[in-house]
C-alpha positions, 0 to 999 in steps of 0.5 A: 825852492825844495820845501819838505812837509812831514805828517802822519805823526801821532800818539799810538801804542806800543805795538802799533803802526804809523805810516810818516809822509814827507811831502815835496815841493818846488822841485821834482821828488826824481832828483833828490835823495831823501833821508829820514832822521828823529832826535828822541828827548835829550838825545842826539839826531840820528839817522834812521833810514834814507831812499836814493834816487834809484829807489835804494833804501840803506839803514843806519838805525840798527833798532829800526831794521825789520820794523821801519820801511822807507818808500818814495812814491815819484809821482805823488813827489811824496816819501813815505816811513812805514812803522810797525811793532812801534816801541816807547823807545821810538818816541822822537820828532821825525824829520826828513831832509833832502839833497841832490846828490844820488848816494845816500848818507847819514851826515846831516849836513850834507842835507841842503833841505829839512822839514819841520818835523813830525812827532811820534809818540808810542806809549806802553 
């Protein structure tokens, strides 16, 4: 049913901007929330921003703040991440996932959809 697409990954430079989109389809983007996660090499997967379903953003990379934007565009059925000031400790893979339920979280099980992942790499 729900698939996710990411793209908009790439190789940048420190410093440097990257705009991710997460591409929905076979549902409705209105009813699910939408969580952006990255897992860097040889580390575990965190969560790094998510948008509910009313358009509230909450954080949980506290690396991120200030530098990474997460925005839903309904209809396009599109969600967006927003880097700025990229640093080489940003470089991971980017997925995001989704689920139904209104209120956002950083519990990855609770995800009952994800995408194939995008990578990011910032070089210095």
């Amino acid at each position: 049913q729900l698939q996710l697409v990411e793209s908009g990954g790439g190789l940048v430079q420190s410093g440097g901007s990257l705009r991710l989109s997460c591409a929905l389809s076979g549902d409705t983007l209105d009813y699910y929330t939408i969580g952006w996660f990255r897992q860097a090499p040889g580390k575990e997967r965190e969560g790094v921003l998510c948008i509910s379903r009313s358009d509230g953003s909450t954080p949980y990379a506290d690396s991120v703040k200030g530098r990474f934007t997460i925005s839903r565009d309904n209809a396009k059925n599109t969600v967006y991440l927003q880097m700025n000031s990229l640093k080489p400790e940003d470089t991971a893979v980017y997925y995001c996932a989704g689920r139904r339920p209104s209120l956002c979280t950083d519990e990855q099980t609770l995800y009952r959809t994800w995408g194939q992942g995008t990578q990011v790499t910032v070089s210095s």
